[in-house]
DRENDO-1510 file (C-alpha; in Angstrom, 1 decimal, always signed):
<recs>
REC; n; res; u; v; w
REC; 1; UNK; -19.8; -5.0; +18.8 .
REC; 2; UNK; -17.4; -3.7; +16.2 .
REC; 3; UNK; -14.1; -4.7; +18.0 .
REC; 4; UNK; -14.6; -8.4; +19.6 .
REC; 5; UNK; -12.4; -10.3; +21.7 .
REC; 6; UNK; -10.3; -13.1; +20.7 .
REC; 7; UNK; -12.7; -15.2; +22.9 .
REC; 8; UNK; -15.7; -13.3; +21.6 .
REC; 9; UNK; -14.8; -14.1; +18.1 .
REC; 10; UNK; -13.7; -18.0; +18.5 .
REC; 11; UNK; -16.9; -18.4; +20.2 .
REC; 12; UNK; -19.0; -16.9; +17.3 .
REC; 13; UNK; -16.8; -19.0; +14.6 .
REC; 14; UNK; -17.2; -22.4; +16.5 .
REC; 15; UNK; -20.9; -22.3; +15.9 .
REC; 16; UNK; -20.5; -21.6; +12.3 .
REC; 17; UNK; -18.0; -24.5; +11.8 .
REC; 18; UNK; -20.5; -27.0; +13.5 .
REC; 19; UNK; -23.3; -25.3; +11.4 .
REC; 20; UNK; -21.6; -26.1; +8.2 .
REC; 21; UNK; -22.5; -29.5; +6.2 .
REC; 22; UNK; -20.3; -29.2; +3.6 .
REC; 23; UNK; -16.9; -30.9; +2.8 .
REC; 24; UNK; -15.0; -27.9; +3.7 .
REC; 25; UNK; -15.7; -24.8; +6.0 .
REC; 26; UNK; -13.6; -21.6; +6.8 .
REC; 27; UNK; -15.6; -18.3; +8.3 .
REC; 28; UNK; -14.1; -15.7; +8.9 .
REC; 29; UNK; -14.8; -12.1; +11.2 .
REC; 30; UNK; -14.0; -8.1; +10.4 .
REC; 31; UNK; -14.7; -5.6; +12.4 .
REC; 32; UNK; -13.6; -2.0; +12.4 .
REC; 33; UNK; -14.3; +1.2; +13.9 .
REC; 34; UNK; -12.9; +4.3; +11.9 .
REC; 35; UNK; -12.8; +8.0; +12.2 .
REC; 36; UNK; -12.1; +10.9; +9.7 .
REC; 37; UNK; -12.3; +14.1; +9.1 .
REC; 38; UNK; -11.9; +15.9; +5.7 .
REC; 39; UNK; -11.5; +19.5; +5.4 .
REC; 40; UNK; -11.3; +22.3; +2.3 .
REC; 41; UNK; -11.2; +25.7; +1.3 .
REC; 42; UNK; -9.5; +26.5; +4.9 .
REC; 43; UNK; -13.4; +24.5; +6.3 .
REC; 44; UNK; -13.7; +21.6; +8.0 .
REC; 45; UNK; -16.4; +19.9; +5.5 .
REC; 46; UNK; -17.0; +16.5; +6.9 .
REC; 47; UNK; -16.0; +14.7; +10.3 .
REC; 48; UNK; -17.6; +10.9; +11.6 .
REC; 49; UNK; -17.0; +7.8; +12.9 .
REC; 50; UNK; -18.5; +4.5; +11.1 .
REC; 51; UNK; -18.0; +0.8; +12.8 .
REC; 52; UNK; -18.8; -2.4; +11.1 .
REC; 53; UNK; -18.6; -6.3; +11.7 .
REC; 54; UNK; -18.8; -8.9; +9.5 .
REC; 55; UNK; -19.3; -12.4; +8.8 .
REC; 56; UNK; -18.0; -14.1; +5.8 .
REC; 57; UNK; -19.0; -17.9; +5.4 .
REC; 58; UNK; -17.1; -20.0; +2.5 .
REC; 59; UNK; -18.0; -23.3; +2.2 .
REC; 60; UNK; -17.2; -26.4; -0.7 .
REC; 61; UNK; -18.5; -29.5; -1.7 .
REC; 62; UNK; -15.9; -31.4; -3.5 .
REC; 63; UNK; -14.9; -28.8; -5.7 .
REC; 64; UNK; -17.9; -26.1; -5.9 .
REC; 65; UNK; -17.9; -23.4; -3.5 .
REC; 66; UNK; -19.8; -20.7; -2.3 .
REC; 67; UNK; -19.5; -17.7; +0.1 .
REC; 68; UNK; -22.3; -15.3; +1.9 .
REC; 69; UNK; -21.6; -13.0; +4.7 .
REC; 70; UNK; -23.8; -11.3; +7.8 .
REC; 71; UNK; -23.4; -8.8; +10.0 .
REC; 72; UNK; -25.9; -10.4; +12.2 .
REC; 73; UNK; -24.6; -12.8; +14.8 .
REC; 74; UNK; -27.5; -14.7; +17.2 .
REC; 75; UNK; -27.9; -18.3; +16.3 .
REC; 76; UNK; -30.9; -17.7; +13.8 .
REC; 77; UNK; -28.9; -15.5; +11.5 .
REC; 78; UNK; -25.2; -17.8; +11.7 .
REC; 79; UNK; -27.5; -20.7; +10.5 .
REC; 80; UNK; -29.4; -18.7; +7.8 .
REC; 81; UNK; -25.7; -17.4; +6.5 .
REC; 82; UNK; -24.4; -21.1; +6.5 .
REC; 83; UNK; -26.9; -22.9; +4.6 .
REC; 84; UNK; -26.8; -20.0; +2.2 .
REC; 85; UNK; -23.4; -20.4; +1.3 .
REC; 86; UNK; -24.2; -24.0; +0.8 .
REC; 87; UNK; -27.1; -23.3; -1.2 .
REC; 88; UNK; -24.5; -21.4; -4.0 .
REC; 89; UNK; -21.7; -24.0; -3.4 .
REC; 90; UNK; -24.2; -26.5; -5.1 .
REC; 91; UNK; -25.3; -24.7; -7.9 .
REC; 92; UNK; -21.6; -23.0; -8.7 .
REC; 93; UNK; -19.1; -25.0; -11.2 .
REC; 94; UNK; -16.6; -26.8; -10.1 .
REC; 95; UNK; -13.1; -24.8; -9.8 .
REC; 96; UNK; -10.5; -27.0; -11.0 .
REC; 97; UNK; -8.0; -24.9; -9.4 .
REC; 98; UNK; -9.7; -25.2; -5.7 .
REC; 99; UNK; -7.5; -26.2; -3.4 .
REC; 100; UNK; -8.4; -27.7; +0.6 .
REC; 101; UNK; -8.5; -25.9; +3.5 .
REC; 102; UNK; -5.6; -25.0; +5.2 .
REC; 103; UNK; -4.5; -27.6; +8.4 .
REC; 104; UNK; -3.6; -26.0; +11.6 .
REC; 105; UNK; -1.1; -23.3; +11.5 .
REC; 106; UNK; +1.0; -21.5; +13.5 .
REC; 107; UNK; +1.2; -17.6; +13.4 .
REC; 108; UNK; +3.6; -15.3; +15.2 .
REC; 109; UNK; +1.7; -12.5; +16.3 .
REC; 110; UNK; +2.8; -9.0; +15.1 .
REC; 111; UNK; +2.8; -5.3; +16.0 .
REC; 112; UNK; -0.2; -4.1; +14.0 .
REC; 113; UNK; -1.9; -2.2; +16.9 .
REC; 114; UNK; -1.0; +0.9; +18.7 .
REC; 115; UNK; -2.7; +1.7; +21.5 .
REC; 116; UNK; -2.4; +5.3; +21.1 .
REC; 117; UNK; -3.5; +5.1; +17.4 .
REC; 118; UNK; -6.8; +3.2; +18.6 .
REC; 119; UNK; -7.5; +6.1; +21.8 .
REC; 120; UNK; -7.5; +8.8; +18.4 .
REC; 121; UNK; -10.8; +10.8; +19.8 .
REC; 122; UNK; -13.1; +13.8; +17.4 .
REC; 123; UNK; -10.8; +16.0; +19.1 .
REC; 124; UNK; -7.9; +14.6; +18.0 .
REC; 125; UNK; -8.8; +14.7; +14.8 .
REC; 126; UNK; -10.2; +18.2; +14.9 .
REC; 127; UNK; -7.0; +19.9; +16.2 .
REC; 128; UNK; -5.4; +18.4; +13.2 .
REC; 129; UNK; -7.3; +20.2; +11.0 .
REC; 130; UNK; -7.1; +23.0; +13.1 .
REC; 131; UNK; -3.3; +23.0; +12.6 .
REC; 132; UNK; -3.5; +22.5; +9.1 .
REC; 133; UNK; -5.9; +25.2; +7.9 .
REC; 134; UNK; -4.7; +27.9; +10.5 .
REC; 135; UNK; -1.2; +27.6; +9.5 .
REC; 136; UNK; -2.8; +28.2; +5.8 .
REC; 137; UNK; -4.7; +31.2; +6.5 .
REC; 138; UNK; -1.9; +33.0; +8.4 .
REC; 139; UNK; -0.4; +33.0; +5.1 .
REC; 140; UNK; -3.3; +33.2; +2.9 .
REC; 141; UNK; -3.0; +29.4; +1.5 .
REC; 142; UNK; -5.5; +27.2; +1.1 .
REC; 143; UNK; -5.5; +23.9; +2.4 .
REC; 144; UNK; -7.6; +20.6; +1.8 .
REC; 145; UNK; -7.0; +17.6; +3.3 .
REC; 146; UNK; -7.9; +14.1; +5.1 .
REC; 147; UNK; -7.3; +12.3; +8.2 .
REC; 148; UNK; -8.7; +8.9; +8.5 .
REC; 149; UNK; -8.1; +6.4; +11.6 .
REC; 150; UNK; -8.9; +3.2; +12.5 .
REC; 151; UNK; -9.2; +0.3; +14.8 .
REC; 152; UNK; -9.8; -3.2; +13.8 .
REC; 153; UNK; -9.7; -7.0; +14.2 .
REC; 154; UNK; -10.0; -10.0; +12.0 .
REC; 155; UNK; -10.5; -13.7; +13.0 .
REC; 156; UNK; -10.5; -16.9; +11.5 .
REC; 157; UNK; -10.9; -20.4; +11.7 .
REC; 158; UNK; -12.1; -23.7; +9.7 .
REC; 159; UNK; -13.0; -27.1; +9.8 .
REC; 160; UNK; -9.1; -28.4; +10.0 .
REC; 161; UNK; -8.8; -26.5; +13.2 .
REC; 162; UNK; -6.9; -23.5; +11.9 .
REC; 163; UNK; -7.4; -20.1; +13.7 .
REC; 164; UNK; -5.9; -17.0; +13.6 .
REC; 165; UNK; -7.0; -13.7; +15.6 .
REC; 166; UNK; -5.4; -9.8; +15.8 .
REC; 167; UNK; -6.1; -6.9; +15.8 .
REC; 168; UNK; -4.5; -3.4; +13.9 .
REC; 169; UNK; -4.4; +0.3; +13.5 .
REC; 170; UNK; -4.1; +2.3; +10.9 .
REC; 171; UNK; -3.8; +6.3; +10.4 .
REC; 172; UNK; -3.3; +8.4; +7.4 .
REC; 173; UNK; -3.1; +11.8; +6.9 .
REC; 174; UNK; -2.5; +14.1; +3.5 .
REC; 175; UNK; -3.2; +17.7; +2.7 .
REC; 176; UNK; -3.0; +19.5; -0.2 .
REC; 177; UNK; -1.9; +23.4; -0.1 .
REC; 178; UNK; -2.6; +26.0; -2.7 .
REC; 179; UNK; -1.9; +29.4; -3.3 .
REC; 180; UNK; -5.1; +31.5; -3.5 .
REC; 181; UNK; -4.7; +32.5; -7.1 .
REC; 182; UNK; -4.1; +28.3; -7.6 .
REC; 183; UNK; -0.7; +28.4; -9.6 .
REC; 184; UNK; +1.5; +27.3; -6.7 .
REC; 185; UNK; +0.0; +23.7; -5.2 .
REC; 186; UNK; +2.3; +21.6; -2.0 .
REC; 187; UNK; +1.3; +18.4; -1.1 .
REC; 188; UNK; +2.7; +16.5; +2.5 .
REC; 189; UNK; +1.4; +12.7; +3.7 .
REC; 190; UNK; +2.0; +10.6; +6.6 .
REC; 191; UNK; +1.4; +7.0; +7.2 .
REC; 192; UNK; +2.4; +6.2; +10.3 .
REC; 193; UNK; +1.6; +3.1; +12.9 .
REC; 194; UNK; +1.9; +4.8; +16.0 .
REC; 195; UNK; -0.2; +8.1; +16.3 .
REC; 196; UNK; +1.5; +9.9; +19.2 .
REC; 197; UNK; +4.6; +10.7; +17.3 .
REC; 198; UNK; +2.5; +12.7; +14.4 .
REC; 199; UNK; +2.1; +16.5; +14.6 .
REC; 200; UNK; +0.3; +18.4; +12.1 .
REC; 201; UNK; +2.3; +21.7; +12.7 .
REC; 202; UNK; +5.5; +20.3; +11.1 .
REC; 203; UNK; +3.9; +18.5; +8.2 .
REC; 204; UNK; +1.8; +21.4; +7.4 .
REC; 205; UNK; +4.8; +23.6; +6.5 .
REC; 206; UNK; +6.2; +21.3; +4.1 .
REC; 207; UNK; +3.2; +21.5; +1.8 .
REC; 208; UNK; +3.2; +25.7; +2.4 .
REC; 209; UNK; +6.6; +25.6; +1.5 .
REC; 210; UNK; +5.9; +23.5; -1.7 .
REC; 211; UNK; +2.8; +25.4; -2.7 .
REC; 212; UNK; +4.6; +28.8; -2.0 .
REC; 213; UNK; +7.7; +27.7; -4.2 .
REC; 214; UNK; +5.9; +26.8; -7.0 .
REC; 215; UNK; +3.9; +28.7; -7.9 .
REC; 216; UNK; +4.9; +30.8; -11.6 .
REC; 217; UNK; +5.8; +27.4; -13.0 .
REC; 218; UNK; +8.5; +28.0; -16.3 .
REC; 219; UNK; +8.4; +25.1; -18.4 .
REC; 220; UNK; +11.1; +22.6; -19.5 .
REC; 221; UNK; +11.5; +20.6; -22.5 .
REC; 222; UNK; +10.3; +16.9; -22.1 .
REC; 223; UNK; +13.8; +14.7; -22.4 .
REC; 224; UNK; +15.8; +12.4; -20.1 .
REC; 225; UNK; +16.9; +14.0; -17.0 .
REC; 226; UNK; +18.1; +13.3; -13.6 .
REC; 227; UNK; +15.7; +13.1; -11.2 .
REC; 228; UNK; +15.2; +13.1; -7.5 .
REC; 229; UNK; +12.1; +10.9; -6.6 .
REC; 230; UNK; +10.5; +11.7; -2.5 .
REC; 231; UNK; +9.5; +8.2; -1.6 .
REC; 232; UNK; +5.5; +8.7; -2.4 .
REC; 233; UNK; +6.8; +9.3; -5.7 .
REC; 234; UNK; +8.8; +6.4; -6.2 .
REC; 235; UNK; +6.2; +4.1; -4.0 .
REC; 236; UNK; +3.3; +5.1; -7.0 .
REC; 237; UNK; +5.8; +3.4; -10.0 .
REC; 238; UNK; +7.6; +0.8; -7.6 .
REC; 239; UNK; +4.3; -0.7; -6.2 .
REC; 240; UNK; +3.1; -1.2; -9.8 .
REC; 241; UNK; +6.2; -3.3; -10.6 .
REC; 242; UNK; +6.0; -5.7; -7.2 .
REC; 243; UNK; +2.3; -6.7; -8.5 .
REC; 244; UNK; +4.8; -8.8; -10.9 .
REC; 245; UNK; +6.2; -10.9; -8.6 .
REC; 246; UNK; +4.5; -13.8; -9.2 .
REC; 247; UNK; +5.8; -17.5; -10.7 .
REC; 248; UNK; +2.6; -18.4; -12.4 .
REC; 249; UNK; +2.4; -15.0; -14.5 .
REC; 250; UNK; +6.2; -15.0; -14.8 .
REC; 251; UNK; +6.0; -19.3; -16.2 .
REC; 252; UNK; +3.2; -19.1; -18.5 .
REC; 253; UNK; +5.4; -15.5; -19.9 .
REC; 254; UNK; +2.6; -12.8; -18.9 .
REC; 255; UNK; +5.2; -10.7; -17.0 .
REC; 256; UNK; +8.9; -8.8; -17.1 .
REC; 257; UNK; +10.2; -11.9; -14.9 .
REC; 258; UNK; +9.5; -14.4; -17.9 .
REC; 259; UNK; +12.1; -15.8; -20.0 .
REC; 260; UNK; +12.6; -16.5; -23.7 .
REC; 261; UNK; +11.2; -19.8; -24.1 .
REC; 262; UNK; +10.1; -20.6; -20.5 .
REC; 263; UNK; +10.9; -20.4; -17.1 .
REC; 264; UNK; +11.5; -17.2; -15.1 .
REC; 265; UNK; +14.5; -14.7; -14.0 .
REC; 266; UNK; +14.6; -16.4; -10.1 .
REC; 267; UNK; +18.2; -15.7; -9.4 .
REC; 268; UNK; +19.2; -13.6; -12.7 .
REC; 269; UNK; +20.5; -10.3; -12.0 .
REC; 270; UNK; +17.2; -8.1; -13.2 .
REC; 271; UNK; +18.5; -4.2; -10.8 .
REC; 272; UNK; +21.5; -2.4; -10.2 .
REC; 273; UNK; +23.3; -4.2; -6.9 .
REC; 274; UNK; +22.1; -1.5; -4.8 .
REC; 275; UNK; +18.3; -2.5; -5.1 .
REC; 276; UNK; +16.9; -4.9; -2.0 .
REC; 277; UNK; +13.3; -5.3; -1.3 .
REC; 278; UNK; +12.0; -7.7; +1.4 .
REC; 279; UNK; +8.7; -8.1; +3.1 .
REC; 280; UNK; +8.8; -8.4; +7.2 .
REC; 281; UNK; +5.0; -8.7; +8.8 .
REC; 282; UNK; +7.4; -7.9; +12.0 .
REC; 283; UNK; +8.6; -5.2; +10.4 .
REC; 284; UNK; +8.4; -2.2; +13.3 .
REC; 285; UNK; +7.5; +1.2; +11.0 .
REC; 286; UNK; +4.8; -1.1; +9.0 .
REC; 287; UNK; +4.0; -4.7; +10.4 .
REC; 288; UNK; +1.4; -6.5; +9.1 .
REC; 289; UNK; -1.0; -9.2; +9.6 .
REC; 290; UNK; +1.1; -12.6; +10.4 .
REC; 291; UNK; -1.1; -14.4; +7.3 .
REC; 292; UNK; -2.3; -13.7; +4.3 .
REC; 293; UNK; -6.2; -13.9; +3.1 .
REC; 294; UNK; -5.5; -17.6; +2.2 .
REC; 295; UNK; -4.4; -17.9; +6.1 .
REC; 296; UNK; -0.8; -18.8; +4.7 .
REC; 297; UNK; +2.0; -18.0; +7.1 .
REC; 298; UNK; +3.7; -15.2; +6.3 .
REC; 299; UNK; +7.1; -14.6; +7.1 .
REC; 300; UNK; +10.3; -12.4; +6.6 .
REC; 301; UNK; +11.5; -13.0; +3.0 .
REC; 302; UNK; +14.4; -11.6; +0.5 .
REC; 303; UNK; +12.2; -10.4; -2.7 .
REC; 304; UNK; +14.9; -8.7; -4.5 .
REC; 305; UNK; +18.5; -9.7; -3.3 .
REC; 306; UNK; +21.9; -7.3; -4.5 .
REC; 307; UNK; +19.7; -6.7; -7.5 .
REC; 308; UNK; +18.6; -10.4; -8.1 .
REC; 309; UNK; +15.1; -12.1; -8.0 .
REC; 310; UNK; +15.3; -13.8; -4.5 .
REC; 311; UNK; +12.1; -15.1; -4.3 .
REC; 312; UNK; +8.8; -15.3; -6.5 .
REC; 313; UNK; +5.0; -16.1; -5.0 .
REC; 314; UNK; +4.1; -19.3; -5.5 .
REC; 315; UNK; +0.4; -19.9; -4.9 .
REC; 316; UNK; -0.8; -23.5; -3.5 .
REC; 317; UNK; -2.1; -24.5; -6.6 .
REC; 318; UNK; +0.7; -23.7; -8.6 .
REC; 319; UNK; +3.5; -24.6; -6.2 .
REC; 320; UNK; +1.3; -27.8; -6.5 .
REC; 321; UNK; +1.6; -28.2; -10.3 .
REC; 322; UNK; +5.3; -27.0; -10.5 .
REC; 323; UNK; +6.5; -29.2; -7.3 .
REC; 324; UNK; +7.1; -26.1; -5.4 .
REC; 325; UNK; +6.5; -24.7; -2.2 .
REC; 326; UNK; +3.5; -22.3; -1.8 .
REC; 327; UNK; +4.4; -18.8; -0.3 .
REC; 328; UNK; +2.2; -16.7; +1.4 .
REC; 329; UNK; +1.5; -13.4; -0.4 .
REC; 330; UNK; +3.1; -9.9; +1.2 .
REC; 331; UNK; +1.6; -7.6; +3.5 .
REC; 332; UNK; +4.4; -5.1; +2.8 .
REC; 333; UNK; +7.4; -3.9; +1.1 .
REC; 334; UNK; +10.8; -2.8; +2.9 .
REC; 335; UNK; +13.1; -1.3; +0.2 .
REC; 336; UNK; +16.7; -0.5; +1.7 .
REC; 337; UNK; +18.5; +2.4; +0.7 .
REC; 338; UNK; +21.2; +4.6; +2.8 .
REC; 339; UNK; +21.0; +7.7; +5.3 .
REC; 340; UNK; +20.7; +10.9; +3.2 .
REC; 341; UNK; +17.5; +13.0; +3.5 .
REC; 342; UNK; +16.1; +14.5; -0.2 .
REC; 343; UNK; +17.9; +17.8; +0.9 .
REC; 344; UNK; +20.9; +15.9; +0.7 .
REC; 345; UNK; +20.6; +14.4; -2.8 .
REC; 346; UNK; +19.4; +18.0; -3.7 .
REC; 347; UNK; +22.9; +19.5; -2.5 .
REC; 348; UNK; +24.7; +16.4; -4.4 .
REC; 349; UNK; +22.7; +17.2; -8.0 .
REC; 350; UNK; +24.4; +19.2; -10.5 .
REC; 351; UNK; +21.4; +19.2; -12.7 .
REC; 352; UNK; +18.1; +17.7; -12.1 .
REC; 353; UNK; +14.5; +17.7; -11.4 .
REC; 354; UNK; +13.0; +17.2; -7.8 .
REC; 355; UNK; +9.6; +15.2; -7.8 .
REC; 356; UNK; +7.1; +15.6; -5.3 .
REC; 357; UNK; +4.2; +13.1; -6.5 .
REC; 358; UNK; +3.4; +11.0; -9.2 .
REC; 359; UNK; -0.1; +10.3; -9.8 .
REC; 360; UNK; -2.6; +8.9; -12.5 .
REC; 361; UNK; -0.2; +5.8; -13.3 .
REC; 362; UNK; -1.4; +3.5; -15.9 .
REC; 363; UNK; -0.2; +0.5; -17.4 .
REC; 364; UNK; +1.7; +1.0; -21.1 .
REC; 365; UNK; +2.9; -2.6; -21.7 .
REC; 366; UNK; +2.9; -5.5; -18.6 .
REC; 367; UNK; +5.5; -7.2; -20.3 .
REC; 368; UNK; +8.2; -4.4; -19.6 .
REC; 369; UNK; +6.0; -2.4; -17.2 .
REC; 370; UNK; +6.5; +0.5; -19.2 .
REC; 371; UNK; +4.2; +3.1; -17.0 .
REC; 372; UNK; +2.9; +6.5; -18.1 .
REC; 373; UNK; +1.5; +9.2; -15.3 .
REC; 374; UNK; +1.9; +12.7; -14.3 .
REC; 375; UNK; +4.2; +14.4; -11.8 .
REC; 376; UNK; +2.1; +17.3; -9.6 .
REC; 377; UNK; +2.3; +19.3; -6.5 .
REC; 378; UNK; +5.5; +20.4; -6.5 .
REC; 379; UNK; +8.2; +19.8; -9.3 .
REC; 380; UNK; +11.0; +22.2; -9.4 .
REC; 381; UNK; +14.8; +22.7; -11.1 .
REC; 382; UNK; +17.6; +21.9; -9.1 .
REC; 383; UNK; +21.2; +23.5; -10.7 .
REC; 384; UNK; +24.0; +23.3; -8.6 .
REC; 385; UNK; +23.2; +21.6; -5.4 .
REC; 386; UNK; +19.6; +24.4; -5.0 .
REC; 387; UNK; +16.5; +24.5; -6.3 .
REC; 388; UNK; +16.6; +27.0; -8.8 .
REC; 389; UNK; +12.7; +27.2; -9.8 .
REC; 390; UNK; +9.1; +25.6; -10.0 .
REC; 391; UNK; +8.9; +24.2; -13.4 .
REC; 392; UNK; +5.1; +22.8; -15.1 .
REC; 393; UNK; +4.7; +18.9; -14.7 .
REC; 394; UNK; +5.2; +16.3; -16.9 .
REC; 395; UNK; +3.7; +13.3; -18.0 .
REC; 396; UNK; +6.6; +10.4; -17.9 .
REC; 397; UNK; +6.6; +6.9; -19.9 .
REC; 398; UNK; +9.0; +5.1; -17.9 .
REC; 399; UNK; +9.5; +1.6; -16.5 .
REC; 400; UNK; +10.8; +1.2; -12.8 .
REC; 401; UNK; +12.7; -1.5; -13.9 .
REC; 402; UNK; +14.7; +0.8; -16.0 .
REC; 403; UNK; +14.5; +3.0; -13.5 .
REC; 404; UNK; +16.1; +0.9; -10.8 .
REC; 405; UNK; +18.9; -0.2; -13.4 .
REC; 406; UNK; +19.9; +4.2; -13.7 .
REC; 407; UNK; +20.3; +4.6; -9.6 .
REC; 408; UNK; +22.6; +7.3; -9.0 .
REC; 409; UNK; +21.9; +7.1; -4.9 .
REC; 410; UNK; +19.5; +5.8; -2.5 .
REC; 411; UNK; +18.2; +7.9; +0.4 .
REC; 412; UNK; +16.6; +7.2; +4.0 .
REC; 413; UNK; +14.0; +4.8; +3.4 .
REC; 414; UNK; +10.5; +6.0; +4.7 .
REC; 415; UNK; +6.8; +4.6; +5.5 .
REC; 416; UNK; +4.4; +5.5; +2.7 .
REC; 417; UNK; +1.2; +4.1; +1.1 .
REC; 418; UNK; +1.7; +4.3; -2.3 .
REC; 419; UNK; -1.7; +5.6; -4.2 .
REC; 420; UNK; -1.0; +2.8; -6.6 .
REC; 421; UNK; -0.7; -0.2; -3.8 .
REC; 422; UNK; -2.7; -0.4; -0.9 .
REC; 423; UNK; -0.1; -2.2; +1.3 .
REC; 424; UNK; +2.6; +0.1; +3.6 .
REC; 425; UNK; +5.8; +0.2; +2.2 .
REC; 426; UNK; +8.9; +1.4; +3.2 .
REC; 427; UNK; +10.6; +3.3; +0.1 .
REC; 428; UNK; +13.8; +5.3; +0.0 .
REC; 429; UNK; +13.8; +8.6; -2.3 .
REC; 430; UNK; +15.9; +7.9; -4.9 .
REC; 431; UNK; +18.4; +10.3; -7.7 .
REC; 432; UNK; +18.0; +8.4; -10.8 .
REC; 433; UNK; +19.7; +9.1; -14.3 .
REC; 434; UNK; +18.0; +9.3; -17.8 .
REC; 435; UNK; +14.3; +9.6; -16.2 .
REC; 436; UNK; +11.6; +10.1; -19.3 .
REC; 437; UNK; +9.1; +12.9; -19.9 .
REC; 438; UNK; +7.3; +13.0; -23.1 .
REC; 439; UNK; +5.4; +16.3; -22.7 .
REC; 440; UNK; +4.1; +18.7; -20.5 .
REC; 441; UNK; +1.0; +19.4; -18.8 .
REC; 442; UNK; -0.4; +22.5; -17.4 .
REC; 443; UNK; -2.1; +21.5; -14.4 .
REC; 444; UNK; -0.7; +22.5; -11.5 .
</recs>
């Protein structure tokens, strides 16, 4: 029962809306069936399938609320799950900030599922690891590593009449490569929306090549140097920074976007020209759900324009308070950049340092998003347009907005999930000027 019809699923949330007492009533159905497998030490170590649906009930009397969920669905158990979400709506406070269900709304439908993606079989998945660790052992590597696929739907509806229904994909792969004496580590990951276009043979000799390179590491002193960040990299600082993005935090001065004295940086100039980041749910390489968990419409929207603040997320309570309109949150980032692969900006760098991953972000200061994290699997010297050696990682204390202010060039944008934000994002690598590492670390 884990994937249900658009039929299927109305028909199960009209009897939970006519269940419901209270003032307001929105239920709403996940289901998902999703297959991995997860090899290491050259061994396949785990491989399964798990499927799940879910009912989630929310339900308010004035301005108390209360939410319970099932994943049973006859008539017995959609009543039981109702009256126990009213049951907590009457003994929870009242939420000041609660705002009414949404009326009807319209929602565009977009590309989320891939029909090859959703046919991914055990054997699939097993010829992938297949690829990966043979490839390793022919040249006595190591590899560990993780493919995880999926299939899913969510639907929605409340009390107004508001319904929404769709179903998605997903499929992500990485693997880690290491040398058997484990002083040279590669790392390679795909994201990718439509399955039949991956193969495992190609990505698998990016992360040899990395792991072979880099092994006998020399080290470097920490300083400011030019960098060349591949897109994961970039993604894991960048997606901290777009958390940001938001007018309340940015008003009442809790982020980088507030101003001395009030107000925030809409329409200041805040990146160098070249920076522009929107978010498309019809977005080919990484669409996403047409509404957000509210049910807000989503649609295609400037974030970051020439460098400016286009736009900032206004919430429905606070577009309320502020006489705004409310925006629906994200469901992905497209940042633009140019047509130049990372060899490219290697050949292009005088100096610099090439950065495979960063990983192990944390926040130094919210106010300037100063970040500190570690570089790893694969961080090498470039001098005069080559990569000259492997040097040891570095932690970094740096803040993408300074960052994005020291762009030297913008490459080929590509998807990526960044470890840091769980949306798909499409992120360009990037040379930048004057990147900070403090120190060094010796893990490989």
């Amino acid at each position: 029962m884990s994937i249900l019809t658009q039929e299927q699923a109305k028909a199960i949330l009209d009897k939970v809306i006519a269940l419901s007492k209270a003032d307001a009533c929105t239920a709403q159905l996940m289901g998902n069936i999703e297959g991995n497998i997860r090899f290491a030490l050259n061994n396949v170590s785990t491989s399964g399938s798990v499927s799940n649906t879910m009912l989630m009930v929310s339900v308010a009397f004035g301005q108390r609320t209360g939410t319970a969920s099932i994943n049973e669905f006859d008539d017995a158990a959609l009543e039981r799950v109702v009256r126990r979400a009213e049951d907590l709506a009457k003994l929870a406070p009242e939420n000041p900030e609660l705002m009414p269900v949404l009326d009807k709304q319209e929602y565009k439908p977009s590309p989320t599922f891939s029909q090859a993606t959703a046919d991914i079989d055990p054997a699939f998945r097993a010829k992938v690891a297949e690829q990966s660790i043979n490839a390793c052992k022919a040249e006595k590597l190591i590899a560990a590593g993780f493919l995880e696929d999926g299939q899913s739907f969510v639907a929605f509806a409340n009390n107004k009449g508001n319904f929404g229904y769709q179903k998605a994909t997903s499929f992500n792969y990485t693997c880690t490569v290491r040398t058997e004496d484990g002083r040279g580590s590669g790392w390679v990951g795909h994201s990718l929306q439509d399955a039949s276009t991956f193969d495992a043979s190609k990505d698998i000799e990016v992360a040899k090549r990395k792991a072979l390179a880099s092994a006998d590491a020399k080290a470097l002193e920490p300083g400011k140097y030019t960098v060349i960040l591949e897109p994961v990299a970039a993604a894991g600082l960048i997606g901290f920074m777009m958390m940001s993005f938001d007018a309340r935090s940015a008003d009442e001065g809790r982020s980088f976007l507030s101003k001395k004295g009030g107000g925030n940086k809409l329409g200041e100039q805040v990146f160098d020209p070249r920076v522009n980041v929107t978010a498309d749910p019809w977005n080919e390489d990484v669409p996403t759900l047409p509404w957000d968990m509210e049910g807000m419409p989503r649609s295609r929207v400037a974030i970051i324009e020439n460098g400016k603040i286009a736009n900032l997320g206004y919430s429905r309570f606070w577009a309320k308070k502020q006489g705004k309109t409310a925006t629906a949150q994200p469901g992905n980032l497209l940042m633009a950049g140019g047509t130049k692969s990372i060899d490219d900006l290697v050949k292009e760098t005088q100096k610099g340092i090439l950065v495979t991953r960063t990983w192990y972000i944390r926040m130094v200061d919210p106010q300037t998003v100063l970040l500190t994290g570690l570089t790893r699997d694969g961080t090498f010297y470039i001098e005069d347009g080559k990569i000259k050696h492997p040097v040891k990682n570095f932690r970094f204390n740096e803040s993408p907005i300074i960052m994005l202010n020291n762009i030297d060039e913008l490459g080929k944008p590509v998807r990526v999930v960044g470890d840091e934000s769980p949306i798909a994002m499409m992120i360009p690598p990037m040379r930048l000027r004057d990147f900070t590492f403090t120190s060094l670390s010796d893990a490989v």
